[in-house]
C-alpha positions as CSV (number, residue, x, y, z in Angstrom):
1,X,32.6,58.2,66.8
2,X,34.3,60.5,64.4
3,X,31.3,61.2,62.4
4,X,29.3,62.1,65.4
5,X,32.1,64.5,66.2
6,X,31.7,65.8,63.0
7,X,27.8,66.0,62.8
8,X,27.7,67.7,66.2
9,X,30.7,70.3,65.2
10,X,28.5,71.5,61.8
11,X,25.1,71.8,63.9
12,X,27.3,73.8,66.4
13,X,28.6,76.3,63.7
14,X,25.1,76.6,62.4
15,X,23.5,77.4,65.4
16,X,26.4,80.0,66.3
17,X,26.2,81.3,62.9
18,X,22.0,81.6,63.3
19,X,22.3,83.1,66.5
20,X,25.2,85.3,65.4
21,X,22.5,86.9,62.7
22,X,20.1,87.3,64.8
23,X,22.0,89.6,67.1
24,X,23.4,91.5,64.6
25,X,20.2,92.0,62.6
26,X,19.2,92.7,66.5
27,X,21.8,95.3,66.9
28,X,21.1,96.8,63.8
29,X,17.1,97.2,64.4
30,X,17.8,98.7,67.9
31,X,20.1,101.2,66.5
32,X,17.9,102.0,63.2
33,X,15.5,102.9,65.9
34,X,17.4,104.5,68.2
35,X,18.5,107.1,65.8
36,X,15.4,108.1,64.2
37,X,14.3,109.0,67.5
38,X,14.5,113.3,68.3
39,X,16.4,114.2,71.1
40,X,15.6,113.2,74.2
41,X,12.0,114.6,75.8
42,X,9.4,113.5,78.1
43,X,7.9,111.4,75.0
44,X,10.8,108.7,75.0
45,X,9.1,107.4,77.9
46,X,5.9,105.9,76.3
47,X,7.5,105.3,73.1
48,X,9.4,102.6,75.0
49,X,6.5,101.6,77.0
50,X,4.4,100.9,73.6
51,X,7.4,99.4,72.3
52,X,7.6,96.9,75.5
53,X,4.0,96.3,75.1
54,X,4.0,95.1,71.3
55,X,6.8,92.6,71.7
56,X,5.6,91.5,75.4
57,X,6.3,87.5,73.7
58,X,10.0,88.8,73.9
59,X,9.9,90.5,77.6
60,X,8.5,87.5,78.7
61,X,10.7,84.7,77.4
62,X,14.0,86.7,78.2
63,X,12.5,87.3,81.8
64,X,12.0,83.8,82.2
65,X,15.7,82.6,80.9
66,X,16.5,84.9,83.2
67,X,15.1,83.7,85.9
68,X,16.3,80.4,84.9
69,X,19.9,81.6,84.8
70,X,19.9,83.3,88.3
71,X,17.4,80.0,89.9
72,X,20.9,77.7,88.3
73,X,23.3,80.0,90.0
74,X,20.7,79.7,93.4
75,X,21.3,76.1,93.2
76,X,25.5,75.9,92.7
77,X,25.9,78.6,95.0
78,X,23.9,78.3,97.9
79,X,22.6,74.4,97.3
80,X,18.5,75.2,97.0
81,X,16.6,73.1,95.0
82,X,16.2,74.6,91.4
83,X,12.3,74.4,90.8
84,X,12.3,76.4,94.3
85,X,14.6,78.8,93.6
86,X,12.6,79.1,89.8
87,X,9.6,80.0,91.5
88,X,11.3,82.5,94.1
89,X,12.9,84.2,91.0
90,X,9.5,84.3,88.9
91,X,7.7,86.0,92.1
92,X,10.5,87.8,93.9
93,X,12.4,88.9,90.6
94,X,15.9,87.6,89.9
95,X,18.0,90.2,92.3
96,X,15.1,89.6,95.1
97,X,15.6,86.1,94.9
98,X,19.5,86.0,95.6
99,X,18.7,88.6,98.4
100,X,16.7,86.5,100.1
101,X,18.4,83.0,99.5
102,X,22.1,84.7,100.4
103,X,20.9,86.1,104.0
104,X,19.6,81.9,104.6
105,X,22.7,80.0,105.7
């Protein structure tokens, strides 16, 4: 029992550690970029667009944990079934979604 503890504990602080990286090298990127840009113009605009475009893997998958985290919240809050409230949140965006489920009684 004690060595599980211990097992799961080290692959806990790894995974914190990983994911602290990644946020920071995150952080860092964004900011790196966000500072070579000129002042603000009309250009901004589809600079962001392009750069929404190119990493569209990453838009994507955060979209969908995000739906995931609002279809969970669906579920303790207003008791809908989860894969329901998933699919609401894929179609109806997130906000839509809790809208539509919190006028239902």
């Amino acid at each position: 029992m004690k060595l599980d503890q211990a097992v799961s504990r080290v692959f806990i602080v790894l995974s914190v550690l990983i994911l602290a990286y990644w946020l920071y090298s995150g952080v860092v990127w964004l900011w790196e970029w966000y500072v070579s840009m000129d002042g603000y113009s009309s250009a901004w605009w589809p600079i962001i667009g392009s750069f929404l475009w190119r990493n569209m893997s990453i838009v994507v998958a955060l979209y969908a944990l995000i739906c995931l985290q609002v279809s969970g919240l669906a579920e303790l809050k207003f008791n809908k079934i989860f894969l329901k409230a998933f699919g609401l949140s894929l179609i109806l965006t997130p906000p839509g979604m809790m809208i539509v489920y919190g006028h239902r009684k």
